[in-house]
C-alpha positions in Angstrom: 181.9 84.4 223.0 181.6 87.9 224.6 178.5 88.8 226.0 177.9 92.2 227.6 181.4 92.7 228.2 182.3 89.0 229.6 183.9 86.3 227.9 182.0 82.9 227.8 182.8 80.0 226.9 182.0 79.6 222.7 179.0 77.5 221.6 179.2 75.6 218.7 175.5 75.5 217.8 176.1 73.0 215.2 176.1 70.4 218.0 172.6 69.0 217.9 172.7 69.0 221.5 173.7 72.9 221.8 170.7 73.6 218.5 168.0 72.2 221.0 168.9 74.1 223.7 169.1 76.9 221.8 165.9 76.2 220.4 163.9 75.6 223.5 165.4 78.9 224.3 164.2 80.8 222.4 160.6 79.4 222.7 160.7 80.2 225.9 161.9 83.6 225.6 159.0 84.0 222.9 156.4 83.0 224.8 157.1 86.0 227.4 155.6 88.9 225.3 151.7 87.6 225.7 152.2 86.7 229.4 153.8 90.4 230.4 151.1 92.1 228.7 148.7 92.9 231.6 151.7 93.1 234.4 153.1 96.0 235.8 156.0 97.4 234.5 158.1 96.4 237.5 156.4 92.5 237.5 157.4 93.0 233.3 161.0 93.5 233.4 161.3 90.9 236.4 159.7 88.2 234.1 161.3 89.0 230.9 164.7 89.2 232.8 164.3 86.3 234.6 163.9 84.8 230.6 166.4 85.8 229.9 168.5 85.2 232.4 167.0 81.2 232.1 168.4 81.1 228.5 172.0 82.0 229.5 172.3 79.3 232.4 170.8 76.6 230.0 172.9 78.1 226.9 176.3 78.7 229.7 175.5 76.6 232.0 174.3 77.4 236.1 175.4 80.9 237.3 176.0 82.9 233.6 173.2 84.8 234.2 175.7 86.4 237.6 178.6 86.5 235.2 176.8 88.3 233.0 174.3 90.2 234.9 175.6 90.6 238.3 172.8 91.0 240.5 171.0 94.0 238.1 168.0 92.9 236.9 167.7 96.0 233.9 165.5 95.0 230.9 167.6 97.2 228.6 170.8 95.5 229.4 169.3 92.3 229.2 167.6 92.6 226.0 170.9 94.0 224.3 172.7 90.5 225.8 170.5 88.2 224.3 170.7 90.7 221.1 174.3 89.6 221.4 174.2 86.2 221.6 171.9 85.9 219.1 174.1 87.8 216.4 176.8 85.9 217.3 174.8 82.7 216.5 173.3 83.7 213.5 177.3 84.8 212.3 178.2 80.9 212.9 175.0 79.7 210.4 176.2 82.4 208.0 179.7 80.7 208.2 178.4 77.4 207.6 176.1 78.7 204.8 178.9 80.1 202.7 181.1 76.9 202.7 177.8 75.1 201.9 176.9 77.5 198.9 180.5 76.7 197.4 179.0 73.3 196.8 175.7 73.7 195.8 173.9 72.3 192.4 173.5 75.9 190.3 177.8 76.5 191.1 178.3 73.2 190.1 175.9 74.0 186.9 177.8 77.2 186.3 181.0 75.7 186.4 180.5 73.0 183.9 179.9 75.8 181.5 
C-alpha cells in the first residue's frame, strides 16, 4: 500500500482483526470535527494531525506516522493520506463485492432462465 509516496506494508481489511482497527479508526478520527471547532487554527491542525497520525500507527503499526509524515505536521498533507488509505480500502470491499455479486440469488435467478 502506498501512502503519500511511501510504501507500507498492505492490509488486508478482511481480517476481522485489521476491520476493528480500522473501525475504531475511523471513530476516532470522526469524533475530531466537534472537538476542533472552538480551537485555534494552529491547536486545530495539531489535533486533527495528531488523529491522524494515531490511525496510521494503530493501522501500520508504531512509527508510520514518521514514515509517512516525517516530522511535518501539515493538515493538508495529512488529510490527503488518510484520503489515500481510505480509497485504497474501499477498492479491496469493491473487490470482494464483485466476486460476491457473481454468486448472488437474482444471477442465479437469471441464469436458470
Amino acid at each position: 500500500m502506498i501512502i503519500n509516496n511511501v510504501e507500507l506494508i498492505d492490509i488486508d481489511i478482511f481480517d476481522v482483526e485489521v476491520a476493528e482497527k480500522y473501525e475504531n479508526a475511523l471513530k476516532e478520527v470522526e469524533t475530531v470535527a466537534s472537538k476542533v471547532k472552538d480551537m485555534k487554527l494552529s491547536e486545530s491542525v495539531r489535533t486533527q494531525c495528531e488523529s491522524i497520525f494515531k490511525v496510521f500507527n494503530i493501522l501500520f503499526g508504531e512509527g508510520a506516522d514518521k514514515k509517512i509524515f516525517g516530522d511535518k505536521m501539515n493538515l493538508l498533507t495529512c488529510i490527503k493520506a488518510f484520503e489515500e488509505l481510505v480509497v485504497q480500502v474501499n477498492d479491496q470491499k469493491s473487490a470482494i463485492e464483485e466476486i460476491a455479486s457473481k454468486y448472488s440469488p437474482n444471477r442465479a435467478q437469471r441464469r436458470k432462465k
